[in-house]
KOLMARKOL-249631 format. One record per residue (C-alpha): x, y, z. Coordinates in pm, 1 decimal. Example, Ala and Ser with C-alpha at 12.3 -4.5 7.8 and 13.67 -1.06 7.14 Angstrom:
2
- u;v;w
- 1230.0;-450.0;780.0 $
- 1367.0;-106.0;714.0 $
***
This chain:
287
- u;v;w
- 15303.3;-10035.1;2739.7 $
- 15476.7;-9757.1;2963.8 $
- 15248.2;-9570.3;3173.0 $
- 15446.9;-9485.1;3465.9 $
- 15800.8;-9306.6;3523.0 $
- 15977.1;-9356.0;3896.6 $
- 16214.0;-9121.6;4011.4 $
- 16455.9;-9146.0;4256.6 $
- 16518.6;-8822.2;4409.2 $
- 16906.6;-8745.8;4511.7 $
- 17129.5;-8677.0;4228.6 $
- 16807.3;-8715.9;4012.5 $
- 16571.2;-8418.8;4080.6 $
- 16738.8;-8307.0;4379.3 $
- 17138.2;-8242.2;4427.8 $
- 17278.3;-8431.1;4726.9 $
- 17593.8;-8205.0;4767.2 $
- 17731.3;-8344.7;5111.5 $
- 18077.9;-8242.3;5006.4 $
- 17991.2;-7846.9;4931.7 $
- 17790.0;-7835.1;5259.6 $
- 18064.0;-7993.7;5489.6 $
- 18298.5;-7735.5;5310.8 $
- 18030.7;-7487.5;5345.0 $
- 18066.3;-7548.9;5728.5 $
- 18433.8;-7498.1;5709.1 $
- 18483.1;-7844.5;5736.2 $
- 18826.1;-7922.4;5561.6 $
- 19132.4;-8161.7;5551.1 $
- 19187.7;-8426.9;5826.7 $
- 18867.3;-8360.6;6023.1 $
- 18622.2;-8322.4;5663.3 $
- 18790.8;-8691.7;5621.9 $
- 18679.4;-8786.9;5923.4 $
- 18307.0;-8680.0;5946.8 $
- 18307.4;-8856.6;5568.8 $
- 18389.1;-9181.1;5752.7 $
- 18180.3;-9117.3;6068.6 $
- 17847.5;-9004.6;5888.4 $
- 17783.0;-9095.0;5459.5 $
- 18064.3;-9335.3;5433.0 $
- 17959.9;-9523.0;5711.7 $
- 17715.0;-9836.5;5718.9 $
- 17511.2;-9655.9;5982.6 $
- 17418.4;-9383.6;5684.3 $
- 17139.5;-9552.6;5559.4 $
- 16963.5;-9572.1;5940.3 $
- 16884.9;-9178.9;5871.6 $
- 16668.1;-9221.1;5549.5 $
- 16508.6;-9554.5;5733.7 $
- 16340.1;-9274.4;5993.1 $
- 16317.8;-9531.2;6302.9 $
- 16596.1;-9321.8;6522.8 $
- 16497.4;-8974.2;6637.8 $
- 16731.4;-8672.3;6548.2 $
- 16897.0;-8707.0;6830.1 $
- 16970.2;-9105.5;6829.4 $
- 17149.3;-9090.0;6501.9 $
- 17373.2;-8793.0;6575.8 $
- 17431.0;-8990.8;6851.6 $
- 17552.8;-9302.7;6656.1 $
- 17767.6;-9086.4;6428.4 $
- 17970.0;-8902.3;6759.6 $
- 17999.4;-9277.8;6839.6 $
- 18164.4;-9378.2;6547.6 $
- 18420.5;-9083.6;6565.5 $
- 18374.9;-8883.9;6948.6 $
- 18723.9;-8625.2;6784.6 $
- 18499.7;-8493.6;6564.7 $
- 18192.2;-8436.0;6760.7 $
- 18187.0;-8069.2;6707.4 $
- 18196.9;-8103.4;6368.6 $
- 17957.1;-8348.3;6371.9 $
- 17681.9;-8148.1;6558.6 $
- 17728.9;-7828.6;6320.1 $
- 17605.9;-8073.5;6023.9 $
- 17326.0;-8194.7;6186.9 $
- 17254.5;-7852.7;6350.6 $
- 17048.6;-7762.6;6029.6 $
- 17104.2;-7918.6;5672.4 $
- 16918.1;-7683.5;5478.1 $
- 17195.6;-7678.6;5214.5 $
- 17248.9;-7998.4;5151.4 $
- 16974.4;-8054.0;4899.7 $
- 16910.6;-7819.2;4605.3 $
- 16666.5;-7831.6;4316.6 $
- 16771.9;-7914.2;3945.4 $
- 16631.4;-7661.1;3726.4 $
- 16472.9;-7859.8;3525.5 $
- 16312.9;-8105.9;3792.6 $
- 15971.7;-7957.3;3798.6 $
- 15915.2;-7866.0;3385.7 $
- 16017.1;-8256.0;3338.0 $
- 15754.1;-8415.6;3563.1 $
- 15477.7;-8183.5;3421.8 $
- 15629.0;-8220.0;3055.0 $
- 15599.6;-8571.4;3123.4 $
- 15235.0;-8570.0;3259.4 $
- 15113.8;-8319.1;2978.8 $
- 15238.1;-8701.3;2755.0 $
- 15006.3;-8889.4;2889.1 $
- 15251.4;-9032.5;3237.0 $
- 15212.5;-9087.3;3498.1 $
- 15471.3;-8923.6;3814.8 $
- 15610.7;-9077.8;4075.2 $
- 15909.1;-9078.1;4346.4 $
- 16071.3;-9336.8;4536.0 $
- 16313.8;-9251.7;4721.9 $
- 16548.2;-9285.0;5032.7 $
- 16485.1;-8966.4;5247.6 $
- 16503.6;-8849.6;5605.1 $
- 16257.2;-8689.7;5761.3 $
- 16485.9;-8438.2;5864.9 $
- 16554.2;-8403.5;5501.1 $
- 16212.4;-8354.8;5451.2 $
- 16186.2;-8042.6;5696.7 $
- 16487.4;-7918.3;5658.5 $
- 16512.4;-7933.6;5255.6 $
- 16097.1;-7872.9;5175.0 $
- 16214.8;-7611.9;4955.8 $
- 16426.7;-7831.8;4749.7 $
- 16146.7;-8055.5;4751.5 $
- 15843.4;-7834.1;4681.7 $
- 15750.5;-8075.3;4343.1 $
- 15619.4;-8323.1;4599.2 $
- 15276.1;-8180.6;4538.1 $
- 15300.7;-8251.6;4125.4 $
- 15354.3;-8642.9;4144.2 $
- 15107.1;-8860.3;4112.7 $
- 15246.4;-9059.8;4417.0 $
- 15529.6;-9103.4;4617.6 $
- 15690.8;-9343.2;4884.0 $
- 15967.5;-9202.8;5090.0 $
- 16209.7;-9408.3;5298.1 $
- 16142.3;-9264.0;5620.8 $
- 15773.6;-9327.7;5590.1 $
- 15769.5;-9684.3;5510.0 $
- 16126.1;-9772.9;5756.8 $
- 16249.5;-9939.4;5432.6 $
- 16535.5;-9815.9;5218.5 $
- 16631.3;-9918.2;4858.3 $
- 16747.9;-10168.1;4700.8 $
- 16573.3;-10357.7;4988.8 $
- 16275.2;-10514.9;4699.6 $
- 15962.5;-10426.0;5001.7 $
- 16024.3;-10075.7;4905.9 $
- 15994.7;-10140.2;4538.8 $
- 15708.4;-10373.6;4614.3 $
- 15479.2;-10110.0;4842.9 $
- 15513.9;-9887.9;4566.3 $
- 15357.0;-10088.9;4275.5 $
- 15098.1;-10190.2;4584.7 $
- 15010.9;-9807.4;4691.0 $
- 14953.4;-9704.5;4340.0 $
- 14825.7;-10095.8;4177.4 $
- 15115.4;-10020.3;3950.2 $
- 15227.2;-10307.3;3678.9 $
- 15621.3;-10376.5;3708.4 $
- 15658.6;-10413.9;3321.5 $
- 15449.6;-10046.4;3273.2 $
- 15708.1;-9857.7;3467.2 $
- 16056.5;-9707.4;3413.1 $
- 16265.0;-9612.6;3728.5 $
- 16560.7;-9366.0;3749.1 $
- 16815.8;-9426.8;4032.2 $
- 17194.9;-9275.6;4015.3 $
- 17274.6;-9581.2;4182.7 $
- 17364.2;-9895.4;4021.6 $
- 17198.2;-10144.0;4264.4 $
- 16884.1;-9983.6;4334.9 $
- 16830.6;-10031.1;3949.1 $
- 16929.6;-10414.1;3972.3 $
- 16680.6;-10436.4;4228.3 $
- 16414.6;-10259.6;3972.7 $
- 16491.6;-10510.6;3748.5 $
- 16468.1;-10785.4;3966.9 $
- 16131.7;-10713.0;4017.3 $
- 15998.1;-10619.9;3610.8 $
- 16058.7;-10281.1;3630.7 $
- 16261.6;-10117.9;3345.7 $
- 16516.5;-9964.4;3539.5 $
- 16779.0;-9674.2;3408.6 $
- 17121.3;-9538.8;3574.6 $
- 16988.7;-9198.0;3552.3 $
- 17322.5;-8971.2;3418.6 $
- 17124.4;-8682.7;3275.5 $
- 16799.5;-8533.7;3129.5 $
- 16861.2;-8610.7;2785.3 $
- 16996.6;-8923.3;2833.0 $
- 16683.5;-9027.3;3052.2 $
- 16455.0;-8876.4;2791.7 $
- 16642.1;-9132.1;2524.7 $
- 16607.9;-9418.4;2722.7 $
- 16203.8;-9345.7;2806.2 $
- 16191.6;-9304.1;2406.9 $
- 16418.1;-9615.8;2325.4 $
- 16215.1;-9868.9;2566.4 $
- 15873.4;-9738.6;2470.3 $
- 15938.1;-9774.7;2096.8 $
- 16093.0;-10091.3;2121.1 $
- 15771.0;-10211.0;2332.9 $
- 15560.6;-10047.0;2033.1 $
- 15751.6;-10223.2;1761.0 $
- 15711.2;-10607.0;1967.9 $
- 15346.7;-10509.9;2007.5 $
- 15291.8;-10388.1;1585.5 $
- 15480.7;-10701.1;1539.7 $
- 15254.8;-10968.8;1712.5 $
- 14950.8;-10787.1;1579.6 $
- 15104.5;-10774.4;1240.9 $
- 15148.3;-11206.8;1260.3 $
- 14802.7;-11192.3;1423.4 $
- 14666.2;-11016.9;1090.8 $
- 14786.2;-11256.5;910.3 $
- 14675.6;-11554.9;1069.1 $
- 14321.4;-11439.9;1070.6 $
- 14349.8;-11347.2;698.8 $
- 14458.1;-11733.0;619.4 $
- 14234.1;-11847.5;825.8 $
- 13925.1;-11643.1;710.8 $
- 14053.8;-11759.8;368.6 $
- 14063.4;-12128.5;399.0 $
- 13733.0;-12110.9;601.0 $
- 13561.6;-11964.5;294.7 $
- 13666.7;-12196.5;93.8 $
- 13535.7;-12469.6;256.9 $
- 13231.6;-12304.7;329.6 $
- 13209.0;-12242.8;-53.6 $
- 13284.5;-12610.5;-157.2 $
- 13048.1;-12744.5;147.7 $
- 12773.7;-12472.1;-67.0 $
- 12799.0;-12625.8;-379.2 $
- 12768.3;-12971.3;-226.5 $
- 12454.3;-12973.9;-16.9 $
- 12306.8;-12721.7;-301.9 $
- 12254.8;-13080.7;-430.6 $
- 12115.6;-13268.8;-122.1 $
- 11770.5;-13259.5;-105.5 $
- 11680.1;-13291.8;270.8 $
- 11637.3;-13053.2;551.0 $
- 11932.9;-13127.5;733.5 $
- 12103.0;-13055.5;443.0 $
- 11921.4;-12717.7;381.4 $
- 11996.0;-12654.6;741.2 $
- 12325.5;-12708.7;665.5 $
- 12349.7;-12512.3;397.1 $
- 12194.0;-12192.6;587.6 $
- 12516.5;-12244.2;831.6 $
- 12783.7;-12230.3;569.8 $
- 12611.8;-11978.7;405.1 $
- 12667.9;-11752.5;687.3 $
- 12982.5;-11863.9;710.0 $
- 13059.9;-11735.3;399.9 $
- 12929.3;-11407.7;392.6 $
- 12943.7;-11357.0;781.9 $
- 13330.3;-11416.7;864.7 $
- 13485.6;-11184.8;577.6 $
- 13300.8;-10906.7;759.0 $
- 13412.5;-11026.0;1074.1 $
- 13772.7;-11042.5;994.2 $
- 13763.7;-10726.0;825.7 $
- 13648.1;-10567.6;1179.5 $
- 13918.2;-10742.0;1337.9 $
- 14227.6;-10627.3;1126.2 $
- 14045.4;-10258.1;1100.2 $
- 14080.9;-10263.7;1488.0 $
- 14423.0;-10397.1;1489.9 $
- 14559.9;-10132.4;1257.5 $
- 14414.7;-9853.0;1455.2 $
- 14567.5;-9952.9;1736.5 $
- 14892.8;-9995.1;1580.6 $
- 14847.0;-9712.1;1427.1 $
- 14933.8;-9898.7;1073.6 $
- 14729.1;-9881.0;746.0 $
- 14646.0;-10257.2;691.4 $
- 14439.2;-10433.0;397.2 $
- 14099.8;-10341.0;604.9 $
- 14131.3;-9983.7;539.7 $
- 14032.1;-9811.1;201.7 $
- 14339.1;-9592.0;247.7 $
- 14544.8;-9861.1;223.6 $
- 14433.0;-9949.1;-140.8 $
- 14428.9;-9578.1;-289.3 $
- 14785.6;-9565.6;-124.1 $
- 14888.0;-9799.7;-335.4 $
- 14732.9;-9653.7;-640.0 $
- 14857.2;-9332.2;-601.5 $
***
């Protein structure tokens, strides 16, 4: 059963708009190409959400990777304040979703400077039920630690959990692991999928209950019937292992209906299905 929803954060709750800030900046044509390379387009980009360098260290590294641009450079990492922003609907969703019984979480690569920078982009912090940031473990998705100190934190099950990531491998690496993960391309198509997995988990579960039902019924059945034949016979032996005997199957008899009926009475209501074992099911049928 789904307890548990995972965001990611960029391009999920939060907008990462690194091309509107750059441009913001006045950044534009040959050197805007060039800060792209030296900075998010790089391999060295994921050493700022890891939060092992200082400030300093990584703008550092990017001036390395392109010293022509190094004015550029330090006017982006001067203050990016900008280059986060809220979706409107970020904070109604997690408390929608908690008001339904979830629970909240985030996972998420993120800087620290991010974290300062951007707190009021990320003021729904506060709401979740848990989170695990990047720079706080010095582990970035789709690395499966990450994923793993998560579920650990929180003793979260894999298969009771669906995860939202824009990002194509950090949902393979949900998967990899038993979490139900999501490309996350929008609200409503997010709110689909949670309804689509948890109704297909409810229909699997009504579905092994339902054979379950069934089996008991037959077997309840057959029982009795032996029990009933095993009656008749030792009504006619006249010793007291036989009377003994007789006590047992007579408890059998009128002992095990009742117990079955408990059974597939529980089963329904927790399948939320009228079954044989309740009265409603009978005048139903009249009606």
């Amino acid at each position: 059963m789904i307890k548990n929803i995972i965001f990611d954060i960029g391009n999920v709750l939060v907008g990462f708009d690194w091309k509107e800030y750059f441009h913001g900046l006045g950044i534009e044509g040959e050197a805007f190409d060039r800060v792209v390379k030296a900075t998010v387009a790089s391999g060295d980009w994921n050493e700022v959400d890891r939060g092992v360098k200082s400030d300093d260290e990584l703008l550092d590294m990017f001036i390395e990777n392109d010293p022509g641009v190094e004015t550029e450079l330090r006017k982006v990492f001067e203050d990016i304040h900008d280059m986060l922003h809220q979706f409107g609907y970020s904070k109604g969703w997690i408390i929608d979703l908690q008001r339904r019984g979830y629970k909240v979480y985030c996972l998420s690569n993120m800087s620290y400077k991010a974290c300062n920078d951007c707190a009021d982009a990320l003021d729904f912090l506060p709401l979740l039920d848990g989170y695990i940031l990047s720079c706080d473990v010095k582990l970035c998705k789709p690395e499966k630690e990450i994923y793993e100190r998560l579920l650990e934190k929180y003793s979260l099950k894999p298969e009771e959990c669906i995860f939202f990531d824009d990002m194509q491998r950090n949902i393979d690496a949900a998967n990899n692991i038993g979490i139900h993960g999501v490309v996350f391309t929008g609200l409503k198509e997010a709110e689909a999928a949670i309804k689509e997995i948890t109704e297909a988990e409810k229909g699997e579960f009504k579905s092994s209950h339902k054979k379950s039902t069934r089996i008991v019924a037959l077997c309840t059945v057959i029982i009795i019937g032996l029990a009933y034949l095993a009656n008749l016979v030792l009504a006619f032996i006249n010793t007291d292992a036989a009377r003994s005997m007789l006590k047992v199957s007579l408890g059998l008899t009128l002992g095990l209906p009742i117990l079955a009926w408990i059974y597939i009475w529980i089963i329904g209501k927790l399948t939320r299905k009228d079954t044989i074992a309740d009265f409603k099911f009978f005048r139903d049928k009249n009606d």
